[in-house]
TORNU-747419 format. One record per residue (C-alpha): z, y, x; residue in one letter; residue number from 1; chain. Coordinates in steps of 0.05 Angstrom, whole numbers, plus 5000, padded with zeros to 4 digits. Layout:
BEGIN
{{Z; Y; X}; 'A'; NUM; 'A'}
...
# end
This chain:
BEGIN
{{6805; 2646; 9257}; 'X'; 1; 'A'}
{{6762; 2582; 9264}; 'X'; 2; 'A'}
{{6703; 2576; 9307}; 'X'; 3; 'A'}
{{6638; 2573; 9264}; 'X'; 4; 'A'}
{{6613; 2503; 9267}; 'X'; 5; 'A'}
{{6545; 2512; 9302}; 'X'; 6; 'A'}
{{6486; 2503; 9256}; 'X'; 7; 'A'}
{{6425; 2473; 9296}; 'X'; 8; 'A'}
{{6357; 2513; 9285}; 'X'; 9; 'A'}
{{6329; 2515; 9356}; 'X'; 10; 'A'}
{{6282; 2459; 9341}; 'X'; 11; 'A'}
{{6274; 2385; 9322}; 'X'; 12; 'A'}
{{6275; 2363; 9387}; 'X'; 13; 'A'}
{{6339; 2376; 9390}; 'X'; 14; 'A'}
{{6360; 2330; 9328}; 'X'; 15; 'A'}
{{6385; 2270; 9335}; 'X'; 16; 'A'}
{{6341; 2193; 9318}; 'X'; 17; 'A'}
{{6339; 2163; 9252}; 'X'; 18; 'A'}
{{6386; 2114; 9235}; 'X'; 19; 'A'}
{{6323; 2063; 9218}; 'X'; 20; 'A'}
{{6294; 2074; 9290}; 'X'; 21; 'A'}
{{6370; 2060; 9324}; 'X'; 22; 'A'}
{{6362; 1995; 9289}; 'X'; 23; 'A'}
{{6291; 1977; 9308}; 'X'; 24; 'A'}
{{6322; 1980; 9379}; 'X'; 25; 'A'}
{{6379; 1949; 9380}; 'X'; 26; 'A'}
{{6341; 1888; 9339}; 'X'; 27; 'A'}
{{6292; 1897; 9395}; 'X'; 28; 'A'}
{{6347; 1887; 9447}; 'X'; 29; 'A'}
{{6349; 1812; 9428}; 'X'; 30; 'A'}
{{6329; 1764; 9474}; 'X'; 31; 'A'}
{{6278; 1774; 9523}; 'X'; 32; 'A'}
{{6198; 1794; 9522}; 'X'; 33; 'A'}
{{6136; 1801; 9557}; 'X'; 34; 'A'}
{{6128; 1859; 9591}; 'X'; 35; 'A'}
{{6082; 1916; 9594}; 'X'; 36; 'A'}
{{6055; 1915; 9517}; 'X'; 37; 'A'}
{{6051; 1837; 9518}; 'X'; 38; 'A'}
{{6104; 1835; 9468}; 'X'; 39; 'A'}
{{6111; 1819; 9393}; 'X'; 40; 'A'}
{{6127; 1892; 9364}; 'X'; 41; 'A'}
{{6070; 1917; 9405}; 'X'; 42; 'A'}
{{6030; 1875; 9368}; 'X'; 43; 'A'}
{{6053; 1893; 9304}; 'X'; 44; 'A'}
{{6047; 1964; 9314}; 'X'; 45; 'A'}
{{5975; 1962; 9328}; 'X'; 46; 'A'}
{{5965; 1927; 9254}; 'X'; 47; 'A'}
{{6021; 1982; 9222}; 'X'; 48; 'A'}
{{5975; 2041; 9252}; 'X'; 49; 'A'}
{{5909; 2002; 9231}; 'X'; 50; 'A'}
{{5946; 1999; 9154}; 'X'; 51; 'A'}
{{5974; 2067; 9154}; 'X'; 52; 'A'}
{{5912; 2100; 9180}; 'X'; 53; 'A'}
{{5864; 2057; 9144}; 'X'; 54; 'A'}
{{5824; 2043; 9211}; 'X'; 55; 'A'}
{{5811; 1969; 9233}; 'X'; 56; 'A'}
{{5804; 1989; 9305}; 'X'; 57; 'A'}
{{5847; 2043; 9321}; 'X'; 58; 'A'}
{{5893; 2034; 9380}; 'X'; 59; 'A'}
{{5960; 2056; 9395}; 'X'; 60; 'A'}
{{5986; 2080; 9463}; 'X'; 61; 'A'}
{{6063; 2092; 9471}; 'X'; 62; 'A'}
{{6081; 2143; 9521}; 'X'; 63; 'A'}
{{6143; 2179; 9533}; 'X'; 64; 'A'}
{{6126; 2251; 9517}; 'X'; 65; 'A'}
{{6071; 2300; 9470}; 'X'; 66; 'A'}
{{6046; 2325; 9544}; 'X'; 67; 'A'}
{{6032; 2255; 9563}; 'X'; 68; 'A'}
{{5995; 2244; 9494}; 'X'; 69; 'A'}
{{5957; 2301; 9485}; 'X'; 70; 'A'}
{{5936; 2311; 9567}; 'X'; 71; 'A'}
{{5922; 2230; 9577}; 'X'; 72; 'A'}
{{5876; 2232; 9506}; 'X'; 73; 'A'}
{{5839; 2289; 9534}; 'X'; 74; 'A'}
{{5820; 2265; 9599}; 'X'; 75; 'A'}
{{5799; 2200; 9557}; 'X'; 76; 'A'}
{{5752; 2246; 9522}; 'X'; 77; 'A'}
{{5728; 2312; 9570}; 'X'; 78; 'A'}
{{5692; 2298; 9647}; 'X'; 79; 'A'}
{{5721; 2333; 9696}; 'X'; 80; 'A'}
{{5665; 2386; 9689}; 'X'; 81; 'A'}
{{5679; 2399; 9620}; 'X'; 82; 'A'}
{{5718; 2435; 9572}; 'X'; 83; 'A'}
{{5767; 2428; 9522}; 'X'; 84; 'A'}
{{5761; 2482; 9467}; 'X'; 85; 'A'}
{{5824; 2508; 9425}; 'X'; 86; 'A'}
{{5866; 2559; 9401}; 'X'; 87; 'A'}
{{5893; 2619; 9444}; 'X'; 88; 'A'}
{{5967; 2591; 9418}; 'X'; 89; 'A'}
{{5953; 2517; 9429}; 'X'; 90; 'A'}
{{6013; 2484; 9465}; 'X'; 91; 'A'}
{{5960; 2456; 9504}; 'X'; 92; 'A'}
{{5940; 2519; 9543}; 'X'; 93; 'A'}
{{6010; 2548; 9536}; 'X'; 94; 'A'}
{{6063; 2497; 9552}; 'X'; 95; 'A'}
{{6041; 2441; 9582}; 'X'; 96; 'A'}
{{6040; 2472; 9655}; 'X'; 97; 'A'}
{{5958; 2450; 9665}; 'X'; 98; 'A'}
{{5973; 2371; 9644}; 'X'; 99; 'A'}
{{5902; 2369; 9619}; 'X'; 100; 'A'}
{{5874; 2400; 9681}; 'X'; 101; 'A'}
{{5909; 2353; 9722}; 'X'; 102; 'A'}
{{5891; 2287; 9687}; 'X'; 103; 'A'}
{{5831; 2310; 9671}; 'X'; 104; 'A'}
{{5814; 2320; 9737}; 'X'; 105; 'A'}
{{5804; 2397; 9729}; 'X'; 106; 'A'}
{{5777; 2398; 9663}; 'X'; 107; 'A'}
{{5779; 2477; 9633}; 'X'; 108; 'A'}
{{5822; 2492; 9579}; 'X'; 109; 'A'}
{{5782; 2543; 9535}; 'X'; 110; 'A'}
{{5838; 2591; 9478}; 'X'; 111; 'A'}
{{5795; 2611; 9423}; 'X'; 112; 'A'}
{{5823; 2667; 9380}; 'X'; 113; 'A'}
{{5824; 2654; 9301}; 'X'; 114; 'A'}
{{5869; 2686; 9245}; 'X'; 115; 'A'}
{{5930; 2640; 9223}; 'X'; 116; 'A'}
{{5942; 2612; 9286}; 'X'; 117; 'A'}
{{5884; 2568; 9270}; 'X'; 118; 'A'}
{{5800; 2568; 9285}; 'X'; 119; 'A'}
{{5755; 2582; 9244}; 'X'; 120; 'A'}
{{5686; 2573; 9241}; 'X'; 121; 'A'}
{{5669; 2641; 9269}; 'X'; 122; 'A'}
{{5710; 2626; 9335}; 'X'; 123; 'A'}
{{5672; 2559; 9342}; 'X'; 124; 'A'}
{{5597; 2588; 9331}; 'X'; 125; 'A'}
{{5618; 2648; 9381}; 'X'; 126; 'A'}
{{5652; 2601; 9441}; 'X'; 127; 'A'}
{{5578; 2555; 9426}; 'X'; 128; 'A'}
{{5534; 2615; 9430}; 'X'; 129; 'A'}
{{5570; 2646; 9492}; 'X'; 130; 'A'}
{{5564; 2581; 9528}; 'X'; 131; 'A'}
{{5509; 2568; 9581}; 'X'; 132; 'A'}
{{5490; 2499; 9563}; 'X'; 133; 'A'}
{{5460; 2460; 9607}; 'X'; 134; 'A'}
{{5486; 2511; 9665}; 'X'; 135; 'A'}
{{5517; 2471; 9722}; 'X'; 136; 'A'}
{{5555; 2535; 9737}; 'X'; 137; 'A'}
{{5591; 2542; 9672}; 'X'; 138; 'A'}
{{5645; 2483; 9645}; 'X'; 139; 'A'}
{{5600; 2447; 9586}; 'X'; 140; 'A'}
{{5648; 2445; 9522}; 'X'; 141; 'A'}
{{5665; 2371; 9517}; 'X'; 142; 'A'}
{{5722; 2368; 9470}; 'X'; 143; 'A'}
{{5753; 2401; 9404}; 'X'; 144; 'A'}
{{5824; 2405; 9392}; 'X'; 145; 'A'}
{{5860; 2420; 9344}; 'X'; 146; 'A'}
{{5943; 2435; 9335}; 'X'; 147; 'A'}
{{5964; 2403; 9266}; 'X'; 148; 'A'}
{{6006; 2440; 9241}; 'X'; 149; 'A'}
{{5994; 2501; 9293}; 'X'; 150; 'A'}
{{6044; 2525; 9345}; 'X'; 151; 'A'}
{{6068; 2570; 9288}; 'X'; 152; 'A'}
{{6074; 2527; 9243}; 'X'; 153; 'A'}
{{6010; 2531; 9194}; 'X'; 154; 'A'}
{{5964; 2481; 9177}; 'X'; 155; 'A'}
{{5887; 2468; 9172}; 'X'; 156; 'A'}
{{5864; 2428; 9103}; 'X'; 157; 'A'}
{{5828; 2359; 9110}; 'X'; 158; 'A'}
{{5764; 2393; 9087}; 'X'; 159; 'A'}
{{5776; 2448; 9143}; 'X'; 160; 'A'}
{{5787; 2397; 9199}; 'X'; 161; 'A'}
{{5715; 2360; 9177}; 'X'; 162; 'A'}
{{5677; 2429; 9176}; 'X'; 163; 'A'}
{{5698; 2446; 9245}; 'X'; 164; 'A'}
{{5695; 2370; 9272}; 'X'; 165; 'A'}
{{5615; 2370; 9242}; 'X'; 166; 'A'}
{{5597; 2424; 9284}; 'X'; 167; 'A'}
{{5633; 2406; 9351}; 'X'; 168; 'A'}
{{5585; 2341; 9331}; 'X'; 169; 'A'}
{{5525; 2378; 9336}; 'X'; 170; 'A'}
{{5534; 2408; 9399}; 'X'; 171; 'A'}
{{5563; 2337; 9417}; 'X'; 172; 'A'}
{{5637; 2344; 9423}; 'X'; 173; 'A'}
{{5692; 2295; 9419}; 'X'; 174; 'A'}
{{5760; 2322; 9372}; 'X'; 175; 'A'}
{{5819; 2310; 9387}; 'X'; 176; 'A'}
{{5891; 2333; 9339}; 'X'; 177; 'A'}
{{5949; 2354; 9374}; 'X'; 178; 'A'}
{{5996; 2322; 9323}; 'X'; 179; 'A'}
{{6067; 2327; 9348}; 'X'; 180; 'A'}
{{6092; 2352; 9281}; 'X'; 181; 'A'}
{{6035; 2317; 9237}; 'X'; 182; 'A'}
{{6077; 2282; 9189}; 'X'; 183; 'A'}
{{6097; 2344; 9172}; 'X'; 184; 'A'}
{{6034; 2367; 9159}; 'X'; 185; 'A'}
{{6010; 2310; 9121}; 'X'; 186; 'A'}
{{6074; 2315; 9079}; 'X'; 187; 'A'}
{{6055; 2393; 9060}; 'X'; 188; 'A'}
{{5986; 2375; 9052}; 'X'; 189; 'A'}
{{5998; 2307; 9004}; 'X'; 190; 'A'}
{{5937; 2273; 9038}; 'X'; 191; 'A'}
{{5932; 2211; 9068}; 'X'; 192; 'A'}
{{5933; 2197; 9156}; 'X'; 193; 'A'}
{{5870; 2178; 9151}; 'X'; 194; 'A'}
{{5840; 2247; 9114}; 'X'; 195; 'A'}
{{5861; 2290; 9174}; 'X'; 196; 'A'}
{{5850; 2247; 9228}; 'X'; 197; 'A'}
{{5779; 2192; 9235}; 'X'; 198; 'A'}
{{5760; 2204; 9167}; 'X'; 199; 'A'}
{{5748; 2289; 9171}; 'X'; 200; 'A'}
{{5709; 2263; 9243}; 'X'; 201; 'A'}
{{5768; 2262; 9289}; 'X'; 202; 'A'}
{{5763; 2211; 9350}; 'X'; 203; 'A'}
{{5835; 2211; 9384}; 'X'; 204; 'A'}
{{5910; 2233; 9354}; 'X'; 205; 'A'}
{{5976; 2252; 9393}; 'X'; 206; 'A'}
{{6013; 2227; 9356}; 'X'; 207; 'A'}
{{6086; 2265; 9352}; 'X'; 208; 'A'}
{{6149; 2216; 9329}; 'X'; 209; 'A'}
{{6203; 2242; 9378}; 'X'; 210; 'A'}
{{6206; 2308; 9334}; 'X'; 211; 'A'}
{{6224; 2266; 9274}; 'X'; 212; 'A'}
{{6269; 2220; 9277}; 'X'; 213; 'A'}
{{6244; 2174; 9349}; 'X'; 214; 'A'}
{{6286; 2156; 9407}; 'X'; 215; 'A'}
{{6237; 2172; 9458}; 'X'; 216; 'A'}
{{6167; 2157; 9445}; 'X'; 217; 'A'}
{{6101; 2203; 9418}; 'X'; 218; 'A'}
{{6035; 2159; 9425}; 'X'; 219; 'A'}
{{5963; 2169; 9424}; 'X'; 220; 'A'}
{{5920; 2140; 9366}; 'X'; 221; 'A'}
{{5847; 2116; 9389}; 'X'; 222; 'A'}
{{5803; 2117; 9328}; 'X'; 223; 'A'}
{{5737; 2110; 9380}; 'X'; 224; 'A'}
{{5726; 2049; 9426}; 'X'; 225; 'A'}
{{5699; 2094; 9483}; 'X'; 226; 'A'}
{{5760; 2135; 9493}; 'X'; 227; 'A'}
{{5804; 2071; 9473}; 'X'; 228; 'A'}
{{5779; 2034; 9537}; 'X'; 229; 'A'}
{{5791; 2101; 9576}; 'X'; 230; 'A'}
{{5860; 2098; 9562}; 'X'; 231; 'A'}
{{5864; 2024; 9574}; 'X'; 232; 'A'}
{{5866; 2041; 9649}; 'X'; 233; 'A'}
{{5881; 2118; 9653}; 'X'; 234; 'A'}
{{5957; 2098; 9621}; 'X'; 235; 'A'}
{{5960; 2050; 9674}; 'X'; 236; 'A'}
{{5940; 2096; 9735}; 'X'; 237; 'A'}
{{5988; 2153; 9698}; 'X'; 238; 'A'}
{{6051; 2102; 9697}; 'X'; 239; 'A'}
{{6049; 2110; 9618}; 'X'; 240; 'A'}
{{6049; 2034; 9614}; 'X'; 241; 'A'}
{{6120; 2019; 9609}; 'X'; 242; 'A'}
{{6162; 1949; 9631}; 'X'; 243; 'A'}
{{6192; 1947; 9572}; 'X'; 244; 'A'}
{{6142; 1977; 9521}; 'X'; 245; 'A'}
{{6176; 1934; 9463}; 'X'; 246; 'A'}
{{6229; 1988; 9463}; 'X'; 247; 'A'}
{{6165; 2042; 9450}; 'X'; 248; 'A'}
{{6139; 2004; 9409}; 'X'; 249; 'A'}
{{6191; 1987; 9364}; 'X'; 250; 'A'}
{{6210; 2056; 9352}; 'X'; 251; 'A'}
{{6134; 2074; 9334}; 'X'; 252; 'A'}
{{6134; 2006; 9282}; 'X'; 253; 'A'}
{{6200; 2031; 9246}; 'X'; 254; 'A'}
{{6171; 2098; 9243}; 'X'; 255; 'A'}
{{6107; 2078; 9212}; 'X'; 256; 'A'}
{{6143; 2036; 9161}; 'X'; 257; 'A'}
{{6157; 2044; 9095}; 'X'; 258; 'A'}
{{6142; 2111; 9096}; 'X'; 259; 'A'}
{{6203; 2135; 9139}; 'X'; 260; 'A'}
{{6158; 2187; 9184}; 'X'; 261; 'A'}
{{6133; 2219; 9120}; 'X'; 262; 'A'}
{{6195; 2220; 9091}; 'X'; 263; 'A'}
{{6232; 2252; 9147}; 'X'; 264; 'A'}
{{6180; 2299; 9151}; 'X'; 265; 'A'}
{{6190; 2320; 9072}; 'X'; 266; 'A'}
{{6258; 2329; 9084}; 'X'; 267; 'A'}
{{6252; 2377; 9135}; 'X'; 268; 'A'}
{{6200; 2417; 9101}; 'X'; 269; 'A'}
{{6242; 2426; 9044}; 'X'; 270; 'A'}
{{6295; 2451; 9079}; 'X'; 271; 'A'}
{{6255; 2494; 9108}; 'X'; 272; 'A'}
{{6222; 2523; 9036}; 'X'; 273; 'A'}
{{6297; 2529; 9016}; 'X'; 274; 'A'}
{{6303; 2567; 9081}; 'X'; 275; 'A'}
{{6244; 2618; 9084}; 'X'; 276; 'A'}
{{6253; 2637; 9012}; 'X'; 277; 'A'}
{{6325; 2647; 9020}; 'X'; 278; 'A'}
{{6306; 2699; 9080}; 'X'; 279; 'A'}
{{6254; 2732; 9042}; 'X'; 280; 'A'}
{{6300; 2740; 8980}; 'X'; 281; 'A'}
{{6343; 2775; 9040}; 'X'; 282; 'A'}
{{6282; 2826; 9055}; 'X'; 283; 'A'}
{{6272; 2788; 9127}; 'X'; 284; 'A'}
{{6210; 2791; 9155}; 'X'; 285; 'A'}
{{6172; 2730; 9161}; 'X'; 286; 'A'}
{{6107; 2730; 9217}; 'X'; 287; 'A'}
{{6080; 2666; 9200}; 'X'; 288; 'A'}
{{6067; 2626; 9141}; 'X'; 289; 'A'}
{{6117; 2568; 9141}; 'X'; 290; 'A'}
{{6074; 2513; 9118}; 'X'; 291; 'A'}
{{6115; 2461; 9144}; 'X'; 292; 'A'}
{{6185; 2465; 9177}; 'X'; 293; 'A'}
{{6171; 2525; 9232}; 'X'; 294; 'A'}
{{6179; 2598; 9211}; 'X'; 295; 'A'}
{{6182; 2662; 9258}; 'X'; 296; 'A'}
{{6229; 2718; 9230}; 'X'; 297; 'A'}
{{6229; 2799; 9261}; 'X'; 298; 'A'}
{{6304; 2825; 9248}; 'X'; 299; 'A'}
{{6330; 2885; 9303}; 'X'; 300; 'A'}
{{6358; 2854; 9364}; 'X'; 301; 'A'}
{{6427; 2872; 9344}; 'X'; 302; 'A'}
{{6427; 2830; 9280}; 'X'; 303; 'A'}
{{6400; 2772; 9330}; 'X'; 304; 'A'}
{{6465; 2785; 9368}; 'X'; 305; 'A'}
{{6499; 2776; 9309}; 'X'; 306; 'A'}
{{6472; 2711; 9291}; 'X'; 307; 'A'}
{{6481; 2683; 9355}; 'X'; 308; 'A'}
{{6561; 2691; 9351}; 'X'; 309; 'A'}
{{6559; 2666; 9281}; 'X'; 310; 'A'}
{{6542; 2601; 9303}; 'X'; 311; 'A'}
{{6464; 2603; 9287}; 'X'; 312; 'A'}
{{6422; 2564; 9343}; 'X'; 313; 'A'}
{{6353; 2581; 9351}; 'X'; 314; 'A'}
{{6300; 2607; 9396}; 'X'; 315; 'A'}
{{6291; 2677; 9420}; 'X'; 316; 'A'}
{{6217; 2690; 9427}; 'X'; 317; 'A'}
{{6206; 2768; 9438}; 'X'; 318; 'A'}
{{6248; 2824; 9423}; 'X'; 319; 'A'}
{{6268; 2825; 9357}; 'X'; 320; 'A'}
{{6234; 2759; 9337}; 'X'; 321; 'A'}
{{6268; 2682; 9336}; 'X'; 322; 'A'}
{{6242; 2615; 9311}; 'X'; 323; 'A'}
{{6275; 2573; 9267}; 'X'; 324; 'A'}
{{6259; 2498; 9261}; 'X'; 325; 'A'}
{{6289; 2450; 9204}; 'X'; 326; 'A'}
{{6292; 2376; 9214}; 'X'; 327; 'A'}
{{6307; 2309; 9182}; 'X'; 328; 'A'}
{{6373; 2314; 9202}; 'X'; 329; 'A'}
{{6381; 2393; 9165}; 'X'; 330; 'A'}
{{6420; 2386; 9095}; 'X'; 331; 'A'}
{{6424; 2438; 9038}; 'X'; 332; 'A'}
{{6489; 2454; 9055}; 'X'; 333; 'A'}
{{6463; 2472; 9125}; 'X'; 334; 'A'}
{{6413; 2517; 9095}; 'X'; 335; 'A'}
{{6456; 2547; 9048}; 'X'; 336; 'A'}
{{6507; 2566; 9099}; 'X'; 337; 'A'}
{{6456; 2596; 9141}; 'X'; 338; 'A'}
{{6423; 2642; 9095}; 'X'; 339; 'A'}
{{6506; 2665; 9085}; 'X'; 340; 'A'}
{{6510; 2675; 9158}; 'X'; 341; 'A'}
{{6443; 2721; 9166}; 'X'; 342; 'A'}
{{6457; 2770; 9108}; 'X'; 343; 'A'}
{{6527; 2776; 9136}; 'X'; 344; 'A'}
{{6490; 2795; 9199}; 'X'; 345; 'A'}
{{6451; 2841; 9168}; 'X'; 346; 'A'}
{{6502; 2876; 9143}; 'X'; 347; 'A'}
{{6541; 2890; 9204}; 'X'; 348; 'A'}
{{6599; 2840; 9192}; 'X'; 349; 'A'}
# end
């Protein structure tokens, strides 16, 4: 008997770059260029960003990685006496080994609990009411942010991003979006980039586009001058200012082009919907609501044996719970042939 061809769930890092962002490179490779952002495609990516977002000054950083985004933006934002507020699941607090903290120059990372794997309200008004202000003994909340779409895969509404961005305003906080997956958020959502980002009061965006389709590049959108100079020189001192930025940047430009992040993203939501109903038809358990392309599934241990040697790659994250992440790259077939492979696994063959 054949070998199962392996059928690649662990996550959409693990996919491969879009055929559109190959090309911006290799055009890219032409010739030679200033270096260090002086370049022509880093030019034209900060007028793509200030179309697609609908902002006349916002900036774009390239950096190599989400941490580098989302811990660099931060620091931009929070004093090294304050402290960033966020979920208790936030990759920020969970998997970035203290990046903030670091750059930040000790800044305190603050996980807020909230239902959905998202704050509400309620966990804002209780961190602001527990909080000495004005106490030089207690880290002064400096910063909001916010994971879009959450850790586990859900996602907060334009109208639900300005309600919790109005009051961090009042008690004058800067917000910030964690947005390594946000094309697929704005995809699910059908909103524009600028609805869930400056426009619903949001000063600063990691922005995620090696998880969809990008060589190896994520950036940081500046929607506020103040945190824009920050980064000016904190890139600099973090050796985020690459030689040879044109090669960032013209990933970031084809990404932000005629629509390919959004529509990468759409495809890999739908394969996921065709996924998580196909498991629920199965009666498998799903933890999370999969608003985008991220779902969490309980099944016995042994059936997660099973599905390993049938092939099925994927994440192990307790005992008797996996993740499963669709991408660009995932086809119906792939989803189809998956869903064949778990109820044979649930059934013992």
């Amino acid at each position: 008997m054949s070998e199962l061809r392996p059928i690649e769930l662990r996550s959409d890092n693990a996919a491969g770059a879009a055929p559109e962002i190959v090309d911006a490179v290799v055009r890219a490779n032409a010739g030679s260029a200033l270096a260090y952002g002086d370049d022509d495609w880093t030019a034209r990516l900060q007028e793509v960003a200030r179309r697609v977002f609908e902002h006349e000054t916002a900036r774009v950083f390239p950096v190599v990685s989400g941490t580098a985004a989302n811990s660099l933006a931060l620091a931009a934002m929070c004093p090294p006496w304050g402290a960033v507020l966020c979920h208790e699941t936030a990759h920020i607090v969970q998997n970035e080994c203290g990046a903030t903290s670091m750059y930040g120059g000790g800044a305190v990372m603050r996980g807020l609990p909230g239902d959905d794997y998202r704050l509400q309200r309620s966990s804002l008004e209780h961190a602001f009411a527990a909080t000495g202000w004005g106490d030089n003994h207690v880290s002064q909340p400096k910063v909001l942010s916010l994971t879009l779409p959450s850790d586990h895969g859900t996602v907060y509404r334009p109208a639900e991003i300005a309600d919790l961005a109005g009051l961090a305003a009042e008690r004058g906080l800067r917000v910030h979006v964690d947005g390594a997956r946000v094309a697929n958020a704005i995809a699910a959502l059908g909103c524009t980039p600028a609805d869930v980002t400056w426009r619903a009061g949001v000063h600063a965006l990691s922005l995620g586009a090696i998880k969809n389709g990008a060589l190896s590049t994520d950036a940081i959108v500046s929607f506020d001058d103040r945190v824009t100079d920050e980064l000016y020189y904190r890139l600099k001192r973090a050796g985020h200012v690459a030689s040879k930025m044109r090669y960032q940047s013209a990933q970031l430009e084809a990404y932000l082009s005629d629509d390919l992040w959004l529509r990468s993203a759409r495809r890999a939501n739908q394969a996921m919907a065709q996924l998580a109903a196909g498991l629920a038809g199965l009666g498998v358990e799903l933890t999370n609501r999969p608003d985008v392309n991220m779902v969490f599934v309980r099944v016995p241990d042994t059936v997660v044996d099973r599905l390993e040697q049938a092939g099925l790659l994927f994440y192990r994250i307790s005992p008797g719970t996996i993740r499963l992440v669709t991408s660009f790259q995932t086809s119906d077939a792939d989803v189809d042939e998956a869903l064949a492979r778990v109820e044979r696994a649930l059934d013992g063959r």
